[in-house]
C-alpha positions in Angstrom: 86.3 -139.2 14.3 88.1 -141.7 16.3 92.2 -142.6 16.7 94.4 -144.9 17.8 95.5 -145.0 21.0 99.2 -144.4 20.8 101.8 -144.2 23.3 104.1 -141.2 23.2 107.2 -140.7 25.1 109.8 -137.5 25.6 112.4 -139.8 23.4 109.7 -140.4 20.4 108.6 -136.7 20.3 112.1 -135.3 20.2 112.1 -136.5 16.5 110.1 -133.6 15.9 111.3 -130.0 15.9 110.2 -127.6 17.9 109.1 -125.9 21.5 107.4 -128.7 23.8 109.1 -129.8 26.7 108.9 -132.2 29.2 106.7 -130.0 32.2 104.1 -129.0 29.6 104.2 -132.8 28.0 103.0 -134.3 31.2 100.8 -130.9 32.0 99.0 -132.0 28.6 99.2 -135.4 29.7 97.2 -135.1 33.1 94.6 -131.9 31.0 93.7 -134.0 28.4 93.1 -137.5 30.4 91.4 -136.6 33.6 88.5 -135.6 33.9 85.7 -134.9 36.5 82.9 -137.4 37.7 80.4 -136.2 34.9 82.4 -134.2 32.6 81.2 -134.3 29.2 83.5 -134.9 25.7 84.6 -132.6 24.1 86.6 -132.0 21.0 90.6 -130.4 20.7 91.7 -127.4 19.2 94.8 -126.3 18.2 95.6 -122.5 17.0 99.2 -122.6 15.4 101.1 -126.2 15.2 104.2 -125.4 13.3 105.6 -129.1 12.8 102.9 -131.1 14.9 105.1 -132.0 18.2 102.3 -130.7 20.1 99.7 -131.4 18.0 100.6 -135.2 18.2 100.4 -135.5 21.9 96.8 -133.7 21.6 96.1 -136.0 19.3 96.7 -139.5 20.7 93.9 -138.2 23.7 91.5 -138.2 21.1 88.3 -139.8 22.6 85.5 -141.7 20.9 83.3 -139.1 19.2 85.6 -136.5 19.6 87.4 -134.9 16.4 90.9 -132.7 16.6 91.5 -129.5 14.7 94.2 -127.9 13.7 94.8 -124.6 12.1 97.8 -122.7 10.7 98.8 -120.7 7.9 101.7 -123.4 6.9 103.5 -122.1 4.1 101.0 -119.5 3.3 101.2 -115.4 3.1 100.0 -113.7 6.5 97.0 -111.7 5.9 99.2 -108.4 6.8 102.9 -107.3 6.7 103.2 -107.4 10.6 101.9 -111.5 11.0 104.0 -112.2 7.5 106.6 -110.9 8.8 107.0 -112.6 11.8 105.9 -115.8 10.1 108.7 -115.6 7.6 111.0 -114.9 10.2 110.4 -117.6 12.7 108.7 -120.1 10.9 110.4 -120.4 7.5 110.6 -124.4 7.5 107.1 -124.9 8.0 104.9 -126.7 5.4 101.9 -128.6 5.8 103.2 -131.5 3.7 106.0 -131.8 6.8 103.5 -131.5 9.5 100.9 -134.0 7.8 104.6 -136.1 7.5 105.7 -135.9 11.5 102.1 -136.5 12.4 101.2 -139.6 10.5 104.5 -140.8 12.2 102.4 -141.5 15.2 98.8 -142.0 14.0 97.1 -143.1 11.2 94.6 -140.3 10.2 95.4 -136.6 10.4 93.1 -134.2 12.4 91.1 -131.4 10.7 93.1 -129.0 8.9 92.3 -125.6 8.9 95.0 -124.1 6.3 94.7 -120.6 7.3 94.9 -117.5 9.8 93.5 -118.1 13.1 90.9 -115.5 12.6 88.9 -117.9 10.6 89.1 -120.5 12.8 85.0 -120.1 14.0 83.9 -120.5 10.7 84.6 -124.1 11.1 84.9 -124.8 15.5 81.2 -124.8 16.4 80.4 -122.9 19.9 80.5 -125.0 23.1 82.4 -127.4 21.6 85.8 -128.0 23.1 87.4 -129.1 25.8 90.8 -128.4 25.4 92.3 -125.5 23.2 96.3 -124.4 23.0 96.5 -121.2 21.7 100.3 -121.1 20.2 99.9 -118.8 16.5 100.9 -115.6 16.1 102.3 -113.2 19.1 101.4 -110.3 18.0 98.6 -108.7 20.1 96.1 -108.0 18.3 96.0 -111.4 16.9 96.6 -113.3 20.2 94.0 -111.0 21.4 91.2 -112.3 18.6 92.5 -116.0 19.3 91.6 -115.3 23.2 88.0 -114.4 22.0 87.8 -117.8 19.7 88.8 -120.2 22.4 86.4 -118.6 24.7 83.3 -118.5 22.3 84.7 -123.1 21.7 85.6 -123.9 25.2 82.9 -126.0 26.9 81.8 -124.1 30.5 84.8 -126.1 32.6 87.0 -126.3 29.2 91.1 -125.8 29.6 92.5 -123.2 27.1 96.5 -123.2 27.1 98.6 -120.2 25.6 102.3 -120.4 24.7 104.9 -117.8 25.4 102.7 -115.9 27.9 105.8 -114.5 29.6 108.7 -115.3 27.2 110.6 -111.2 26.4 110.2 -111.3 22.7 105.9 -112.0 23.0 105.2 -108.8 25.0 101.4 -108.8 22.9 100.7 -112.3 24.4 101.8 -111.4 28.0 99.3 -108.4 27.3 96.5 -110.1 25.4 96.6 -113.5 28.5 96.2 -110.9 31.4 94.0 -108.6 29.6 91.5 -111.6 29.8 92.5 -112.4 33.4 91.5 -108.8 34.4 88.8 -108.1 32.4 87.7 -111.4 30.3 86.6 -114.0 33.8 89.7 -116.3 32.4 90.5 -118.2 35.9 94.8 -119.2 35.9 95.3 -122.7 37.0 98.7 -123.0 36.5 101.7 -121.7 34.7 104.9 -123.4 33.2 108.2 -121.6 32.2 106.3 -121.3 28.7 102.4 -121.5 29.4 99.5 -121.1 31.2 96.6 -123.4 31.6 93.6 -121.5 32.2 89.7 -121.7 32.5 86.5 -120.1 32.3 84.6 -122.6 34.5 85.7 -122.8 38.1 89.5 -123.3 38.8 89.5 -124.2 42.0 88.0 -127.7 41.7 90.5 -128.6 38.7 93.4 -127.2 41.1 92.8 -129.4 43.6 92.3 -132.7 41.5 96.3 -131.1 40.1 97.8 -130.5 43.4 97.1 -134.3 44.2 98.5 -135.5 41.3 101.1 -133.5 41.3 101.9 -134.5 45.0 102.8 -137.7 43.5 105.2 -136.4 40.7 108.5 -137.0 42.0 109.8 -135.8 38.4 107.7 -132.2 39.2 108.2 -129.3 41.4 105.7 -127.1 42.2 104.6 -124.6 44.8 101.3 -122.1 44.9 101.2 -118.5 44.9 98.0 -115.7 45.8 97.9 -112.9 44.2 94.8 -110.2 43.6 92.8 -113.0 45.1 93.8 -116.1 42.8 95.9 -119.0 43.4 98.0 -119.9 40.8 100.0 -122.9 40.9 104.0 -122.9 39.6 105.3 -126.4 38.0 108.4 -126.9 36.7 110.8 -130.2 36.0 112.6 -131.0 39.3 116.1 -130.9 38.6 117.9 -134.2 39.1 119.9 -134.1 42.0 124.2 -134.5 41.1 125.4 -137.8 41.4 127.0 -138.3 45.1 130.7 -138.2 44.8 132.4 -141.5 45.6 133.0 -142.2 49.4 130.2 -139.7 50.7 129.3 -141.2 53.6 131.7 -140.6 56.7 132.5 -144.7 56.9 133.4 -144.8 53.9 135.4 -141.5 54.0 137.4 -143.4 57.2 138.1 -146.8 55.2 139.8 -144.5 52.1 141.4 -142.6 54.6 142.8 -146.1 56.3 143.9 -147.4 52.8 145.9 -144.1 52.0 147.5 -144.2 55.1 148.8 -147.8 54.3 149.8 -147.3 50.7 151.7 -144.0 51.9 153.7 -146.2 54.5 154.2 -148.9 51.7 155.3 -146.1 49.3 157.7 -144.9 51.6 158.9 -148.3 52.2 159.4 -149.0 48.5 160.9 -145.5 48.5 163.3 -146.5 51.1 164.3 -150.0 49.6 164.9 -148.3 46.4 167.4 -145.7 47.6 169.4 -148.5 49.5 169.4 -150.6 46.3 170.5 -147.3 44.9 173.7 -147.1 47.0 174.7 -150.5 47.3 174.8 -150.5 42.8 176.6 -147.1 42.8 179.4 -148.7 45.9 179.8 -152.1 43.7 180.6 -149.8 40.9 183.2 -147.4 42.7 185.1 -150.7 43.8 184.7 -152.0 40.1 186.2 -148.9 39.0 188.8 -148.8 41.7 189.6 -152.2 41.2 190.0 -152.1 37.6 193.8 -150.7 37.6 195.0 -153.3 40.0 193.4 -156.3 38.4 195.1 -154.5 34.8 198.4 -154.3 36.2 198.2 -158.0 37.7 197.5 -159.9 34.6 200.1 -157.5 33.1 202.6 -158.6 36.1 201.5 -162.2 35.1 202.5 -162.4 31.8 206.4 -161.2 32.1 206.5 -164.2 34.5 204.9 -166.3 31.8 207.1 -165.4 29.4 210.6 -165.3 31.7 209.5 -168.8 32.6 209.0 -169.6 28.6 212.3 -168.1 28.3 
């Protein structure tokens, strides 16, 4: 199967609904396009794609040769009360009809769908096949636990398997599935997310390296590396934007609004000043006025007996 390259973008995928954001986008940006001096294809597995917004950034790395599956129950019954449950509870909007809808938004043919629990999904992923598998269906242990086993019997010898919600407080059976397979399984951690965990069962190292210089030229990314039990694991996150500086900053310009308020207090007080001197010449016309007002009545009285004695 081949597809059409097409470009996606934080702002186009946020038309979709549901968990994907912006770390683990450009995570599964630099997965799913570089690749090592050598490296053979491989195809792309998804376990569990609710509405596609992950599924369509998978898909639009879709190589030459290479074909993209998908499996989910949709809209179906879980096989037991626990899974149907949980689907029902969490995942009550989904349909396939709306997934096939978002994801022939951005491509023109749909992957391989397996309609169906995860369980079946090597009846129809042949071994040795894939080079990239996120694991993001059911959280209930004993499922994650059987899609941890799948992705390692698909995965290619250096393939990346990522699993959702390996730490989140309401997917304790992931958490416990993911490291189960760290201690005991030969998964190799790469790097962890807020939400996932990229992981391998070739050699990490190599891959972490090629990351760490990529990632040294992410301004956008913040990441740091931690040891523990004899791994290093690598911590990436979004790198908060800094807050805009608040106007006059800088200490010059702090001085030249510090000069300017100096000089509109003096001209306030001046105005201040003027205005209370306006203030007491009005009110002294006024007293006079009003002072002057009997005289000037008793004048023009005055006035007019002489007027009329003259007329007389």
């Amino acid at each position: 199967m081949s597809a059409v390259k097409v470009q996606i973008t934080p702002r186009s995928l946020d038309r979709i609904p549901g968990w994907f954001w912006i770390t683990d986008q450009l995570l599964f940006e630099w997965f799913l396009s570089a690749k090592a001096e050598g490296e053979p294809r491989g195809d792309l597995l998804e376990l569990g794609t609710y509405l596609g917004k992950s599924a369509v950034m998978v898909g639009s790395h879709l190589r030459s040769g290479e074909t993209f599956t998908v499996c989910d129950l949709f809209e179906s019954d879980a096989p037991e009360a626990a899974n149907d449950a949980e689907t029902s509870r969490s995942y009550s909007t989904l349909t396939r009809e709306k997934f096939e809808q978002n994801y022939l938004g951005f491509h023109h043919t749909l992957p391989g769908i397996i309609h169906g629990p995860t369980a079946i999904v090597l009846d129809h992923v042949a071994a040795k096949s894939c080079r990239f598998v996120h694991v993001d269906a059911s959280h209930l242990y004993i499922h994650v636990r059987q899609d941890v086993l799948s992705a390692r019997e698909v995965l290619q010898d250096d393939g990346i398997v990522v699993f959702d919600d390996y730490r989140s407080e309401h997917t304790p059976g992931v958490a416990m599935a993911v490291w189960e397979a760290v201690a005991n399984l030969g998964l190799a951690p790469i790097c962890v997310s807020n939400h996932k965990l990229y992981a391998t069962w070739g050699d990490a190292a190599p891959i972490q390296a090629r990351l760490l210089r990529w990632l040294e030229s992410r301004p956008d990314l913040w990441h740091t590396t931690d040891a523990f039990d004899g791994w290093q694991l690598v911590r990436v996150n979004e790198r908060k934007k800094p807050a805009a500086p608040a106007p006059g900053g800088d200490p010059a310009t702090l001085k030249k609004l510090s000069g300017e308020l100096q000089r509109t207090t003096v001209e306030l007080k001046k105005a201040v000043a003027e205005s209370q001197a306006a203030t007491q010449a009005l009110r002294k016309v006024t007293s006079e006025i009003s002072l002057a007002g009997p005289v000037v009545q008793r004048a023009v009285r005055w006035t007019r007996r002489i007027t009329r004695g003259k007329s007389s």
